[in-house]
N, C-alpha and C positions, 0 to 999 in steps of 0.2 A: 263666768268671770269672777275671779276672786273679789272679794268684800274689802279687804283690806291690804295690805301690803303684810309682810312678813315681818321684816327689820328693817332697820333704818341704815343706810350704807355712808358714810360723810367719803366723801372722794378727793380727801384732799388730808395732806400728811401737817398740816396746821397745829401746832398747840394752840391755837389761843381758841381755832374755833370747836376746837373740843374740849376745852374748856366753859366755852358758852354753850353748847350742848348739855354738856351735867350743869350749867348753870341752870338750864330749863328743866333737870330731872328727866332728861330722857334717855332711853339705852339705844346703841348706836354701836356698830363698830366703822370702824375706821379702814380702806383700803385706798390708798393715795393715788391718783390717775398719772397717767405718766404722757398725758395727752400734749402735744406740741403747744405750747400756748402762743400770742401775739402781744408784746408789751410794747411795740413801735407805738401805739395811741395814735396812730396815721387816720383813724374815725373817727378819732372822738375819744376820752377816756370814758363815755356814759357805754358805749357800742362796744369797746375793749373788751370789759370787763362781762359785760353780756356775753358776747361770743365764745371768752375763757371757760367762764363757767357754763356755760353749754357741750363748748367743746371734752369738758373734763367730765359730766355727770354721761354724754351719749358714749364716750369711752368705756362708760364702766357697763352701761344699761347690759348689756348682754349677758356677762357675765353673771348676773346678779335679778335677772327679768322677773323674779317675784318678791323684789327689795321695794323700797324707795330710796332711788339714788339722788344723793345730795350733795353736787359740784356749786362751786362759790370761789368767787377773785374779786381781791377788790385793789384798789388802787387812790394816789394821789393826786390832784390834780388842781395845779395851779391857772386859774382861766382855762383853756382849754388844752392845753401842755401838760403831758404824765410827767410825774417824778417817779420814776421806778427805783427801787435798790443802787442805792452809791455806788460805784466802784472802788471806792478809797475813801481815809477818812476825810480825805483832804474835798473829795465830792460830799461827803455826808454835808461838811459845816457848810460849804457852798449855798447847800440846799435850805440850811437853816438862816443862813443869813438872807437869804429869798423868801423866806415863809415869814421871816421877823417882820412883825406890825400889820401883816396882813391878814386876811381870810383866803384860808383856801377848801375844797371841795373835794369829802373824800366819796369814793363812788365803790360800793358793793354791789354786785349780784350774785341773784342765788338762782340755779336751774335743779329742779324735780323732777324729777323723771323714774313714771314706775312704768315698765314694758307689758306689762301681763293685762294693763288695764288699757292698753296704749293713753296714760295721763301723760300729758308732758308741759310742764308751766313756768313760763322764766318774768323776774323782776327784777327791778335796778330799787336800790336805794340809796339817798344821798344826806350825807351830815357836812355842814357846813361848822368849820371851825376854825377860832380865832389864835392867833399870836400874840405873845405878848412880845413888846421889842426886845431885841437877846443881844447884848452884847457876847466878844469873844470868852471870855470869862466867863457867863454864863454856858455857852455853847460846851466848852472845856469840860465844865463842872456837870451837863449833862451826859455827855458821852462819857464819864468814867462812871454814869449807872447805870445806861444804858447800851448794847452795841447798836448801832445806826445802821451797820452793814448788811442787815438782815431786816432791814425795814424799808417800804415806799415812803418816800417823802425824807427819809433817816430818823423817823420816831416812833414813840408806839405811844398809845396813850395811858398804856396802865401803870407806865413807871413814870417818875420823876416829872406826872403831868402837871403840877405846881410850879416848877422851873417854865414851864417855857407855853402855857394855854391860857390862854387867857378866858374862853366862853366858846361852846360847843352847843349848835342851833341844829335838835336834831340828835337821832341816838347815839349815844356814845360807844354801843357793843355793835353800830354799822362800821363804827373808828376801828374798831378791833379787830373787826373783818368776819362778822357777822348780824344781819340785823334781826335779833333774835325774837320784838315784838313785832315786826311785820310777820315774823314766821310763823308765830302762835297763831295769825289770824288766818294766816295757809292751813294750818293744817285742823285749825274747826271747820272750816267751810268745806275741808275734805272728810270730815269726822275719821284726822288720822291722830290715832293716839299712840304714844310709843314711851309714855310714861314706864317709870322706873317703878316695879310694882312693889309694894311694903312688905 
């Protein structure tokens, strides 16, 4: 049985979460899963996004069976109702005018999975985050920094989070759509390193 994994595989065609990857200093390549996912939230969005990201890292495991494969989805979730990707701009501000002055619950998981060792380990992690109240005006003035169309919820939080956040309980790179210190502490307890070497 191999000692360690080979490479690090991320299974998902994401900027932001490979940007959080070389945030951590690790080397990784990237092959995006093309795995059917479930964004109805008809479970749960906690259950959703489990399944997604399972669904997307056992996709890949084969291909790749002396990697560690690294499938991750995350989602929005107002009480217990997803906010998945607007369909128009007109659904984006909808969304924002539902989020204004509330707290809502963003939910990531991450599924691991390396074949040669049969490891295979999934976690959810949740940041709870606040609104501030948005008028139209505001909403406007955020959507000409940001596109909402390519976002859960219609935001992201690395842009234009001044405008419209009031307080984030809980990591902010889980907002991103990675929770990149839960991960650290996965992959000492596997003594898996995949540091970027000097």
């Amino acid at each position: 049985m191999a000692a360690h994994p080979n490479k690090l595989i991320l299974a998902s065609a994401s900027p932001r979460r490979s940007e959080l990857l070389e945030r951590m200093g690790l080397r990784f390549e990237v092959h995006p899963s093309h795995a059917d996912e479930d964004d109805s939230g008809s479970n749960g969005p906690e259950l959703m996004v489990l399944k997604n990201a399972e669904l997307k890292a056992d996709a890949m495991v084969a291909s790749y069976p002396d990697d560690l494969v690294l499938g991750s989805d995350t989602t929005v979730a107002l009480g217990n109702e997803v906010l998945s990707k607007p369909i128009d701009i007109g659904d984006a501000k909808a969304m924002l005018q539902r989020l204004s002055g509330n707290t809502h619950t963003v939910y990531t998981a991450v599924a691991l999975r390396w074949q040669a060792s049969e490891f295979a380990e999934s976690f959810v992690e949740r940041s709870e985050v606040r609104f501030k109240h948005l008028d139209d005006a505001t909403i406007d003035a955020y959507f000409r920094m940001v596109n909402p169309l390519d976002k859960a919820g219609a935001y992201g939080i690395q842009e234009g989070r001044d405008l419209i956040i009031e307080s984030v309980d809980g990591s902010v790179e889980n907002v991103m759509g990675l929770p990149i210190q839960a991960l650290v502490v996965k992959f000492k307890e596997r003594s898996f390193d995949f540091a970027v070497e000097s």
